[in-house]
DRENDO-1510 file (C-alpha; in Angstrom, 1 decimal, always signed):
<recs>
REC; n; res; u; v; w
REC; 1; UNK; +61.5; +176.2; +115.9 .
REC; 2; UNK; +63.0; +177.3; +112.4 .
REC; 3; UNK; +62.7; +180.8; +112.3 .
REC; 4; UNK; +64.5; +181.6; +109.0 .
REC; 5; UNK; +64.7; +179.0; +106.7 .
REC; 6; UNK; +66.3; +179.1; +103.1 .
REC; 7; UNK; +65.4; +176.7; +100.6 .
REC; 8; UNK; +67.6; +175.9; +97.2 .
REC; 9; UNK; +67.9; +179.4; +96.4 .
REC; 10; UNK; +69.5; +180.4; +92.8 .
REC; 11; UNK; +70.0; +184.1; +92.2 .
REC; 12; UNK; +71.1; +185.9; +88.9 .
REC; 13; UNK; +72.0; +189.5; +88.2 .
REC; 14; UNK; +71.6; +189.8; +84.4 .
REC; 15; UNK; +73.6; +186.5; +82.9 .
REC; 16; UNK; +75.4; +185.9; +85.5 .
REC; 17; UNK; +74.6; +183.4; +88.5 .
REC; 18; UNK; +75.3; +184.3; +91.5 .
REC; 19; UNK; +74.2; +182.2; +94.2 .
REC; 20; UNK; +72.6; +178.2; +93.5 .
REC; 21; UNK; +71.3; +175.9; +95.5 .
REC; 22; UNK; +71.4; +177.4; +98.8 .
REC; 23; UNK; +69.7; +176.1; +101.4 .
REC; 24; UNK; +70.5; +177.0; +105.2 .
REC; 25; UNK; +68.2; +176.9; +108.6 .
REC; 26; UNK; +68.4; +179.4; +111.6 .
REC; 27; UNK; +66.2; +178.5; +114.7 .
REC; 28; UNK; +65.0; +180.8; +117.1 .
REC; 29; UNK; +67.8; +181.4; +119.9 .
REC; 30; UNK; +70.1; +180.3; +117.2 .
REC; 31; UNK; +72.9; +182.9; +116.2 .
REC; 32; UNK; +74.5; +182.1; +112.8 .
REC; 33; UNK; +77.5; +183.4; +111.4 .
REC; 34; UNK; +77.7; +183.7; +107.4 .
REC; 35; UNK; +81.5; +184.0; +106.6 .
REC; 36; UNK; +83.5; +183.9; +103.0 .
REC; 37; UNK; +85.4; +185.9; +100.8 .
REC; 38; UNK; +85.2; +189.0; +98.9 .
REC; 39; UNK; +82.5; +188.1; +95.7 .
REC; 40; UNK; +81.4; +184.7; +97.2 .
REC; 41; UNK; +77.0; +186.5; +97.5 .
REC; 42; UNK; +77.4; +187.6; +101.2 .
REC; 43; UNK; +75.4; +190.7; +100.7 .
REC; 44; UNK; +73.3; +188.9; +97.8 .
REC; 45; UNK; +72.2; +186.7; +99.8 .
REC; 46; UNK; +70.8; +189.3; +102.6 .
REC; 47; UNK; +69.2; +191.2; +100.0 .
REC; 48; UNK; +67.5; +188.1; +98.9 .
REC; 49; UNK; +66.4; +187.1; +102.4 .
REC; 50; UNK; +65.1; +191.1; +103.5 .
REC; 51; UNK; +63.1; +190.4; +99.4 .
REC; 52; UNK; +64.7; +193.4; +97.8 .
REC; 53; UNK; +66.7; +191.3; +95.6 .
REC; 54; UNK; +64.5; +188.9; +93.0 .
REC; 55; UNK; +65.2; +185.1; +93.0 .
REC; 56; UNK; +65.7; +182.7; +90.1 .
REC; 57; UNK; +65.0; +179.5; +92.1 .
REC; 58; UNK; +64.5; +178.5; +95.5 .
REC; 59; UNK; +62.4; +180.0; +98.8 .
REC; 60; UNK; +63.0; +182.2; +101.8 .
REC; 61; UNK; +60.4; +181.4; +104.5 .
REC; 62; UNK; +59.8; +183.7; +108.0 .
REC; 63; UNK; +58.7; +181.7; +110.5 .
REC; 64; UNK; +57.1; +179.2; +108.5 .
REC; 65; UNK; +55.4; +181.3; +105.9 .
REC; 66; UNK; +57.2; +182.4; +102.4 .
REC; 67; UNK; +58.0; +186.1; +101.9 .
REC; 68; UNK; +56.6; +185.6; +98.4 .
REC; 69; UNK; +53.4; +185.2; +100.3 .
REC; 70; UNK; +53.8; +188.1; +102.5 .
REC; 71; UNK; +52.8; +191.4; +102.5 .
REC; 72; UNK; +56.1; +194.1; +102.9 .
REC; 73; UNK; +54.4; +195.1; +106.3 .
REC; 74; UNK; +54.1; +191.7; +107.4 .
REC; 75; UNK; +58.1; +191.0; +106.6 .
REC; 76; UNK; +59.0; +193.5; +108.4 .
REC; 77; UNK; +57.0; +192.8; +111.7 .
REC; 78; UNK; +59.0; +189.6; +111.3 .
REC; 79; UNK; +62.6; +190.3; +109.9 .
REC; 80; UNK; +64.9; +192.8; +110.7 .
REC; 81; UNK; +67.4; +193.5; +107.8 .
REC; 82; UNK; +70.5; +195.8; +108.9 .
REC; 83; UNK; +72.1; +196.3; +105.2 .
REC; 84; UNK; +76.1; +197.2; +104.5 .
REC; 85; UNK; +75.9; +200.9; +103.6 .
REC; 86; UNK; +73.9; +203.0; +106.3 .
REC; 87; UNK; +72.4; +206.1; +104.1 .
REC; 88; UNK; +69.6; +208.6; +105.2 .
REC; 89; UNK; +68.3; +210.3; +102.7 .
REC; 90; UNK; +67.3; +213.5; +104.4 .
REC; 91; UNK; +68.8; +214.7; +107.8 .
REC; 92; UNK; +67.1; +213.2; +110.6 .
REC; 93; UNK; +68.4; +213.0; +113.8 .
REC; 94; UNK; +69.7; +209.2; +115.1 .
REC; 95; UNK; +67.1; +209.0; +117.8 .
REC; 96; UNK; +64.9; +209.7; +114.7 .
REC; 97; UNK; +66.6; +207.0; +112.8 .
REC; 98; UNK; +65.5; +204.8; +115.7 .
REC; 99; UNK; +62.8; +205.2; +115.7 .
REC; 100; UNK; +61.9; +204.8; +112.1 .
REC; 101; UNK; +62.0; +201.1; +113.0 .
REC; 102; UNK; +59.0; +201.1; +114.8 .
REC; 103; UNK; +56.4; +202.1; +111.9 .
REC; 104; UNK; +56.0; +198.6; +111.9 .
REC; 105; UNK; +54.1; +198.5; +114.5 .
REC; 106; UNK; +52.0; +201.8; +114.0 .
REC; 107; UNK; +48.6; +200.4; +114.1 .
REC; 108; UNK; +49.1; +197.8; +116.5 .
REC; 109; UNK; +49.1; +198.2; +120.7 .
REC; 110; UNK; +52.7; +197.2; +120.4 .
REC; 111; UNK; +53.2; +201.3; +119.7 .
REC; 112; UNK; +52.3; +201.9; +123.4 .
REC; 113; UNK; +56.0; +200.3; +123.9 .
REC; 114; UNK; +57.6; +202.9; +120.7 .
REC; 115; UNK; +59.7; +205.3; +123.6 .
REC; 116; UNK; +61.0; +202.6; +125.7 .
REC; 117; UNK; +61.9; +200.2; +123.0 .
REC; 118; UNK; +63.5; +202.6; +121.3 .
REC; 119; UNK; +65.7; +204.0; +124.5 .
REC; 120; UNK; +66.7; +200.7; +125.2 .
REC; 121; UNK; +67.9; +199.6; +121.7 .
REC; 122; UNK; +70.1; +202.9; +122.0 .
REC; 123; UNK; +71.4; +201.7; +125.2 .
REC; 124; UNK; +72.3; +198.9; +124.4 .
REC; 125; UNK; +74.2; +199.9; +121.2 .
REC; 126; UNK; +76.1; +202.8; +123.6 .
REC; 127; UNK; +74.5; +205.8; +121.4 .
REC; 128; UNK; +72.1; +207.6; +123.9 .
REC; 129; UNK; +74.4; +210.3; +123.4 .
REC; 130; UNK; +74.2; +210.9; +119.9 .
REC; 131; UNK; +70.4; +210.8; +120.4 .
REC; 132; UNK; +70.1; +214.8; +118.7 .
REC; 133; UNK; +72.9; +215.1; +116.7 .
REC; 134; UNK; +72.3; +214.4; +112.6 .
REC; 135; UNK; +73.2; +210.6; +111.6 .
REC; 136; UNK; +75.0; +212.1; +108.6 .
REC; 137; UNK; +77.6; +213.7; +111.5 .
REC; 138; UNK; +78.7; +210.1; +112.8 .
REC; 139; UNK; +81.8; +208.3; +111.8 .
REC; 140; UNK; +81.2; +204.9; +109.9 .
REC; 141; UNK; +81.6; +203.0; +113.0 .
REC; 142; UNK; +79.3; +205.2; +114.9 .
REC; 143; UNK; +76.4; +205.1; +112.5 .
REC; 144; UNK; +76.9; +201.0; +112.3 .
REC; 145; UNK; +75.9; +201.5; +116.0 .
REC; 146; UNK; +72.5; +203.5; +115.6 .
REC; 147; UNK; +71.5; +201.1; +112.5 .
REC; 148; UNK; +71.9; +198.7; +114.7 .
REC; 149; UNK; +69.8; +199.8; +117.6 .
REC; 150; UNK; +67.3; +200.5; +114.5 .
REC; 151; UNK; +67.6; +196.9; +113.7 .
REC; 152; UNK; +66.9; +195.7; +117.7 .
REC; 153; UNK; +64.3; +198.8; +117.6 .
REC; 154; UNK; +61.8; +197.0; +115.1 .
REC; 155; UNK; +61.3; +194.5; +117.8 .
REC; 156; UNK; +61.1; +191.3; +115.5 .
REC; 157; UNK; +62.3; +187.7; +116.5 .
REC; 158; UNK; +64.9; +187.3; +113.5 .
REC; 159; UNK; +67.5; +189.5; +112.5 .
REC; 160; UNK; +70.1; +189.3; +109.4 .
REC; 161; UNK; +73.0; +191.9; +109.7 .
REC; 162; UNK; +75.2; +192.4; +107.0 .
REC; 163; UNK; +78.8; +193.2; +108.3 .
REC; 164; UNK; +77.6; +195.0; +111.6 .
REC; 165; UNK; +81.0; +195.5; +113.0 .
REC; 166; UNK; +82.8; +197.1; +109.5 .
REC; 167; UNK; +84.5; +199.9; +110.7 .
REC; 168; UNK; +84.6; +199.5; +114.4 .
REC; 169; UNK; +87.6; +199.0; +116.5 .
REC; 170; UNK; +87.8; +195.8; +118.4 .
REC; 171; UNK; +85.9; +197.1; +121.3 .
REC; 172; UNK; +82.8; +198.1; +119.7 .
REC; 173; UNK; +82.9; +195.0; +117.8 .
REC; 174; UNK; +82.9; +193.0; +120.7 .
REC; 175; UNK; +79.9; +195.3; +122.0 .
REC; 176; UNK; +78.2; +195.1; +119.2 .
REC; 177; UNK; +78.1; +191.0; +118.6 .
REC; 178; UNK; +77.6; +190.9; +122.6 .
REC; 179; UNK; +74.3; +192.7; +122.1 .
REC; 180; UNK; +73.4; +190.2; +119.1 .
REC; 181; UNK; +74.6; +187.3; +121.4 .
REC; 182; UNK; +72.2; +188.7; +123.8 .
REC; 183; UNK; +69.7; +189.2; +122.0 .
REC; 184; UNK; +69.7; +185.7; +120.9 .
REC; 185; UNK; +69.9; +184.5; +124.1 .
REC; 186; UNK; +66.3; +186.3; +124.3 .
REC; 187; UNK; +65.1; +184.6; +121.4 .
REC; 188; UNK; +65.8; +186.0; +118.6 .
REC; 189; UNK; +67.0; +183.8; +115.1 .
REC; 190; UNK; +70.4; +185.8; +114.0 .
REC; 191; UNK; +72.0; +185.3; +110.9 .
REC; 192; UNK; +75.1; +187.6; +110.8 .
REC; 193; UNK; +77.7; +188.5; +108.2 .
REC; 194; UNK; +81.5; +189.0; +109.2 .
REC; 195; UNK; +84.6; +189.0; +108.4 .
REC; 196; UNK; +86.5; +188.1; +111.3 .
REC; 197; UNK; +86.8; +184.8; +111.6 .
REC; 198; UNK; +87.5; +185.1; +115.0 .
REC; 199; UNK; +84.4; +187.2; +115.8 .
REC; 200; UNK; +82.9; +184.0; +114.0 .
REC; 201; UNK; +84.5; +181.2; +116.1 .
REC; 202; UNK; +83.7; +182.9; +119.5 .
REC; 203; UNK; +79.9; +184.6; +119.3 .
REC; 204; UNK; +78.5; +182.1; +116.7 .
REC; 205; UNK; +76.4; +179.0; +117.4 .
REC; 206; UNK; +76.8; +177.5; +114.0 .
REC; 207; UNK; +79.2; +179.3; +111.1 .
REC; 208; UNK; +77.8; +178.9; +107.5 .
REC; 209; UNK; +80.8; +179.6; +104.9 .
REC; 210; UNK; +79.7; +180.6; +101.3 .
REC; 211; UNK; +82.4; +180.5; +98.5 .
REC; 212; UNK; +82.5; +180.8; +94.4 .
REC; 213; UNK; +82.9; +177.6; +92.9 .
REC; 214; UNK; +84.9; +177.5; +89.4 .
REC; 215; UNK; +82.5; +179.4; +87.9 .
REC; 216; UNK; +82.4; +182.0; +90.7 .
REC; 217; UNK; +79.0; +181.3; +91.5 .
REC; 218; UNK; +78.5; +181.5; +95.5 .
REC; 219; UNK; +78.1; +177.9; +97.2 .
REC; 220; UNK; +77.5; +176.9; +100.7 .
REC; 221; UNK; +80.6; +174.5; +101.5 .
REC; 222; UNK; +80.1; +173.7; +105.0 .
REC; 223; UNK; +77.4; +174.5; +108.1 .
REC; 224; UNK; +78.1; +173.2; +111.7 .
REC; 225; UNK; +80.1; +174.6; +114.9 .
REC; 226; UNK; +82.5; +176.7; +114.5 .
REC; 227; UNK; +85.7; +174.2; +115.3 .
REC; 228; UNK; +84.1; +171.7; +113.3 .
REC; 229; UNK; +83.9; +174.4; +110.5 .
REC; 230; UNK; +86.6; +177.0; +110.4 .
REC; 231; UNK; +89.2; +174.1; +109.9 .
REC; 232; UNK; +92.6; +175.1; +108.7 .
REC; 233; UNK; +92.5; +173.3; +105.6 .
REC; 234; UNK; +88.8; +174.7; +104.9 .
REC; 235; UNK; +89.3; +178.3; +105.6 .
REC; 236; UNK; +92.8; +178.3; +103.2 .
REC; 237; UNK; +91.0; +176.4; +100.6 .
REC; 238; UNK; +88.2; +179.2; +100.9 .
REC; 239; UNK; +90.5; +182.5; +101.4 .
REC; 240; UNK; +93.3; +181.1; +99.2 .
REC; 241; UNK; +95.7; +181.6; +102.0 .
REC; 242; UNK; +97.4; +179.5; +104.4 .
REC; 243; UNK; +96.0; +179.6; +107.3 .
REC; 244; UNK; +96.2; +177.7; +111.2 .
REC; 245; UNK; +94.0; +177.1; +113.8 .
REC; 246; UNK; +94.8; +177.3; +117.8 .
REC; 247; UNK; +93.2; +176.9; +121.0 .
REC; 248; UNK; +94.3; +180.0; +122.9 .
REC; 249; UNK; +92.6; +179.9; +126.8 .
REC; 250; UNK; +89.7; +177.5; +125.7 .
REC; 251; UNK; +88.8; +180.1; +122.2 .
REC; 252; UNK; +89.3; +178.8; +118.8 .
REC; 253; UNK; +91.4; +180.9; +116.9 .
REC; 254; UNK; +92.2; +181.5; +113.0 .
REC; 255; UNK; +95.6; +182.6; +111.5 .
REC; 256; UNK; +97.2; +183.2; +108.6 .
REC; 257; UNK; +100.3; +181.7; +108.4 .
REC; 258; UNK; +103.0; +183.9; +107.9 .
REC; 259; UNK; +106.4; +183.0; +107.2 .
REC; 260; UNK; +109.0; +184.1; +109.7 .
REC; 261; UNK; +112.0; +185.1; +107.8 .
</recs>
């Protein structure tokens, strides 16, 4: 079943337009990947989707019902929104931070399953450890993790992560887009934000790529697998750098092509 569903969706911040006419599916068990340059509404489009963000045109639905229609309660015992920047404003602890998540679910009997759910979102993400020390103490890459066990902590069956793996090295990246992978393998509707077009081609069911048009207002230019999508001659129209494609031990792989003088 569609679990996320976007519907020509326009968005404006003051005169300027910055997304139009977007309109992209995510089924449950269905892990997206939403890839493009610098500018090209990335993040606009998240905040549009977790309804912090206003829209000029167009619909977001959650499992079949628009968020326009739903109480903030209701959109969040549905959607899980892991943002870019991960700020606290007052010292808590991370298992605190964890655990935040599940005031969703504070009058329901789903709170019986608060302690486990939250120790196994922070097992999965690798950051038992840092259960008692302040969030504010962590690296960048270290507090990416405990959002993210936040995120898997609210328990819903869609997430949208906005750049989940920035500041990681490459082995918490692949951890971290393993436990989204898994978790989609679950169930879950995942539609992810990266950079690496690599992390793209090998975790993603489909890859959606947004770019500006003339007018620098975001676009969706292509949805399907990722072969199909992250061409060579797509991904250096998009970037604005030559790029190639190879087929290294059955993964697709993106390049830029560098001269070798």
């Amino acid at each position: 079943m569609t679990a996320l569903r976007i519907t020509g969706l326009a968005v404006s911040r003051g005169q300027r337009q910055v997304l139009t006419d977007v309109s992209l599916d995510v089924d449950a068990g269905e892990l997206v990947c939403l890839v493009g340059p610098n500018g090209a509404g990335k993040s606009t489009l998240v905040s549009a989707i977790a309804g912090t963000l206003g829209t000029s045109a167009g619909s977001v639905e959650l499992m079949g019902e628009p968020i326009s229609e739903m109480s903030a309660l209701e959109q969040a015992r549905r959607r899980a929104v892991l943002p870019q920047e991960h700020t606290i404003g007052f010292t808590f602890t991370c298992a605190e931070v964890v655990q935040m998540a599940r005031h969703a679910w504070a009058r329901t009997d789903q709170r019986r399953d608060d302690d486990a759910v939250v120790a196994a979102a922070m097992t999965a993400c690798d950051v038992t450890g840092f259960a008692r020390r302040s969030f504010e103490s962590l690296s960048g890459g270290e507090r990416g993790r405990v959002a993210l066990a936040r995120v898997l902590a609210q328990g819903t069956p869609i997430l949208v992560l906005d750049e989940p793996t920035a500041a990681m090295d490459p082995h918490y990246q692949e951890q971290v887009m393993s436990v989204v992978r898994r978790a989609v393998d679950g169930g879950a509707a995942a539609l992810v934000v990266v950079h690496d077009l690599n992390l793209a081609a090998a975790y993603s069911d489909r890859v959606a790529v947004l770019a500006p048009d003339e007018d620098g207002c975001g676009r969706l230019v292509a949805v399907g697998a990722p072969r199909a999508t992250l061409t060579a001659e797509r991904v250096s129209e998009v970037y604005g750098l030559p790029m190639r494609t190879h087929d290294v031990e059955g993964q697709h792989v993106v390049l830029p092509h560098r001269d070798s003088d």
